[in-house]
FILO-993245 format. One record per residue: x, y, z of N, C-alpha, C, CB in turn; residue number from 0; residue in three letters. Coordinates in steps of 0.02 Angstrom, whole numbers. Each point is the difference from the previous one (the first is absolute). Glycine has a CB too. Layout:
BEGIN
n_px	n_py	n_pz	ca_px	ca_py	ca_pz	c_px	c_py	c_pz	cb_px	cb_py	cb_pz	num	residu
X	Y	Z	X	Y	Z	X	Y	Z	X	Y	Z	NUM	Ala
...
end
This chain:
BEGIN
n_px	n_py	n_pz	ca_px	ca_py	ca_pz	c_px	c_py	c_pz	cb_px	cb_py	cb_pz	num	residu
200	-7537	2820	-34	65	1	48	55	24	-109	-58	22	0	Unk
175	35	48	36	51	5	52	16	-44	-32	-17	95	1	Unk
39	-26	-150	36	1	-58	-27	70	-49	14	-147	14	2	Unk
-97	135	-16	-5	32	-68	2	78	43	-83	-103	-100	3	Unk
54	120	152	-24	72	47	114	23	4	-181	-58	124	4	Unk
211	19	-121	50	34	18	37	18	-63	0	-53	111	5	Unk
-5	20	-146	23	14	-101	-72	32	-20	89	-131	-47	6	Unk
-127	164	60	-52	15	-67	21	27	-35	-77	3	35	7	Unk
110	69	-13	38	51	-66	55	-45	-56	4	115	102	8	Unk
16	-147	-66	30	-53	-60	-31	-37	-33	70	-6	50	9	Unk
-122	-16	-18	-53	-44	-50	-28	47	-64	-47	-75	114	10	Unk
6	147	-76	-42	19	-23	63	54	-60	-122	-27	120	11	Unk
176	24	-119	66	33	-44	-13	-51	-63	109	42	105	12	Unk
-89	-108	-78	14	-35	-40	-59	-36	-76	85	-6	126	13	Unk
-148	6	-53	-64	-5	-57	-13	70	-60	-68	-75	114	14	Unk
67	117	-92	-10	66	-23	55	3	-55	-49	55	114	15	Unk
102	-75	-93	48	-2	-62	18	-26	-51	17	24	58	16	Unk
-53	-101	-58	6	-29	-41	-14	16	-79	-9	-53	103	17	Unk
-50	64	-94	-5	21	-82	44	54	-36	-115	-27	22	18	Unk
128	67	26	62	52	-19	28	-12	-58	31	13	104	19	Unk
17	-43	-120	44	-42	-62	-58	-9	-54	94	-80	81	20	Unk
-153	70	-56	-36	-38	-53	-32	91	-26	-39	-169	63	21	Unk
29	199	-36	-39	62	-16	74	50	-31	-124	-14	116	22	Unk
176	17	-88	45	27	-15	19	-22	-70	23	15	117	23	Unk
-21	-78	-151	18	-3	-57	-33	-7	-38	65	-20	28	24	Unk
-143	12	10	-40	47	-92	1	42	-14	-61	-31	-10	25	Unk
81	89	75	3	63	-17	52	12	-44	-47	26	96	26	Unk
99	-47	-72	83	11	-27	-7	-30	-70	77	-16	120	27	Unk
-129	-36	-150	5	-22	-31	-63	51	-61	65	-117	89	28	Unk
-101	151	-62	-45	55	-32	51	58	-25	-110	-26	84	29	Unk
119	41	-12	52	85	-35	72	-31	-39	-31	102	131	30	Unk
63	-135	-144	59	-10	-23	-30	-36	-86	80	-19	147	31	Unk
-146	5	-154	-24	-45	-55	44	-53	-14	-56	88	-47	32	Unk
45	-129	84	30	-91	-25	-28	-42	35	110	16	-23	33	Unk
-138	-83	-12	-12	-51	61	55	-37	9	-114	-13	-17	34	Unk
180	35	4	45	-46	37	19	1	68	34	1	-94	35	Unk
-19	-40	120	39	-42	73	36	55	35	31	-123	-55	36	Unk
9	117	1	47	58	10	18	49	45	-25	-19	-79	37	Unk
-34	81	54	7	49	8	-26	-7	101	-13	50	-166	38	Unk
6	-101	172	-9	-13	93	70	14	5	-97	-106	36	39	Unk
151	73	-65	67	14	56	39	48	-26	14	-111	42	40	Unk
-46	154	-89	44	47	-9	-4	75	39	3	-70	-105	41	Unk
54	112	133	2	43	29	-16	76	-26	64	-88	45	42	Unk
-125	81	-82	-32	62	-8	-32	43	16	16	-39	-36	43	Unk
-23	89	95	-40	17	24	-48	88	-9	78	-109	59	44	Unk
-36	121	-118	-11	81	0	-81	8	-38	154	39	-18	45	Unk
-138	-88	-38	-111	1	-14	-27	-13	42	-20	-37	-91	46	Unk
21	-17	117	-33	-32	28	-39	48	43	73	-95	-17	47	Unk
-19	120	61	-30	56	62	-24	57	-40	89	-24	102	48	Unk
-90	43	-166	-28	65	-19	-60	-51	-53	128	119	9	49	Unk
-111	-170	12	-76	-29	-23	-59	-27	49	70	-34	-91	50	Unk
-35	52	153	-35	-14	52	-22	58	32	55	-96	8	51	Unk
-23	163	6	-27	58	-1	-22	29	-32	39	0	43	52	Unk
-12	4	-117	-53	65	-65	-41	-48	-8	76	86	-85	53	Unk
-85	-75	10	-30	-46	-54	28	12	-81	-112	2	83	54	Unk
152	-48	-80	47	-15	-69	-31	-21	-42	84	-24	41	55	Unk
-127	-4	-46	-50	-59	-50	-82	42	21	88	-159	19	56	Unk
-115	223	-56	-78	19	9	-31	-30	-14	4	73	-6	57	Unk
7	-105	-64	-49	-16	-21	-29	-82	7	38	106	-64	58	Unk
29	-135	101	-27	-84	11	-19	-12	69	80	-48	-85	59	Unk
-145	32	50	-40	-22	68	19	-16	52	-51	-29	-53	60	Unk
93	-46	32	-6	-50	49	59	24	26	-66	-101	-46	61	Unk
118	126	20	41	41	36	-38	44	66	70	2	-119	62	Unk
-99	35	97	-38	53	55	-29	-34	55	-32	77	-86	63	Unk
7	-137	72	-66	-47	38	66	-40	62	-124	-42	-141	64	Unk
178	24	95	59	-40	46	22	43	28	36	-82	-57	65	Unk
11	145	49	26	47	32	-40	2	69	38	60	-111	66	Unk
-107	-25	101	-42	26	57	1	-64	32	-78	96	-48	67	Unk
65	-150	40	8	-76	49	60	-23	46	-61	-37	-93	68	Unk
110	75	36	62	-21	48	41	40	35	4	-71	-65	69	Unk
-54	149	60	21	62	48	-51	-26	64	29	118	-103	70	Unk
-75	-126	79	-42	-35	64	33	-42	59	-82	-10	-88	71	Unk
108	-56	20	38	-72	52	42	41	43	17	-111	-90	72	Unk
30	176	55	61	-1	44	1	54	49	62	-49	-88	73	Unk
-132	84	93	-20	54	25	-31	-48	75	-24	96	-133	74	Unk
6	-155	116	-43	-38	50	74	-36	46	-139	-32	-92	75	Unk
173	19	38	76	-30	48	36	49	30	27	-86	-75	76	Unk
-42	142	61	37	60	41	-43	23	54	60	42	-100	77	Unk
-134	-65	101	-40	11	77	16	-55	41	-103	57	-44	78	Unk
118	-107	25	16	-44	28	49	-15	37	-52	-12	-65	79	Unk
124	31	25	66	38	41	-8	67	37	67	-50	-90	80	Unk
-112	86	93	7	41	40	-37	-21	60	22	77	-85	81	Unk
-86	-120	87	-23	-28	41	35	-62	43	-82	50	-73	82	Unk
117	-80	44	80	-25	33	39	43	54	19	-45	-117	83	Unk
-7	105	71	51	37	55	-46	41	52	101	18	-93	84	Unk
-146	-10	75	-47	41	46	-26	-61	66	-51	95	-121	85	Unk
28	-159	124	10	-25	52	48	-81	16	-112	82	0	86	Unk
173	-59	-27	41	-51	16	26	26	75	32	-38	-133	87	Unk
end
């Protein structure tokens, strides 16, 4: 128990983060159009972020429906780091 109370922010980093990768490359894999592998290790980042702030794609849905989900996820991981530094 004094294990998990003295790591939580690491626990609660690490749970929270996991899906990351998994949400990150459908996205990457929406705005770039491919379902390949790929495009995970490649170093592209200039759509991406103006596909994560504008809206490049109006008219596809599921684009719009993922975007808003994964401004959410990373909007929720950034209360989270600030809630880190605020009582570490």
């Amino acid at each position: 128990m004094t294990f998990i109370l003295n790591n939580l922010w690491l626990i609660l980093f690490v749970v929270w983060g996991l899906p990351l990768s998994m949400y990150r490359s459908k996205f990457r894999k929406i705005v770039y159009q491919t379902n390949s592998w790929i495009i995970n290790i490649k170093p592209v980042f200039l759509k991406e972020i103006k596909a994560l702030i504008g809206n490049i794609y109006p008219e596809n849905h599921s684009y719009l429906k993922f975007r808003n989900f994964y401004r959410f996820y990373l909007a929720l991981y950034f209360v989270l780091f600030l809630l880190y530094l605020y009582f570490k």
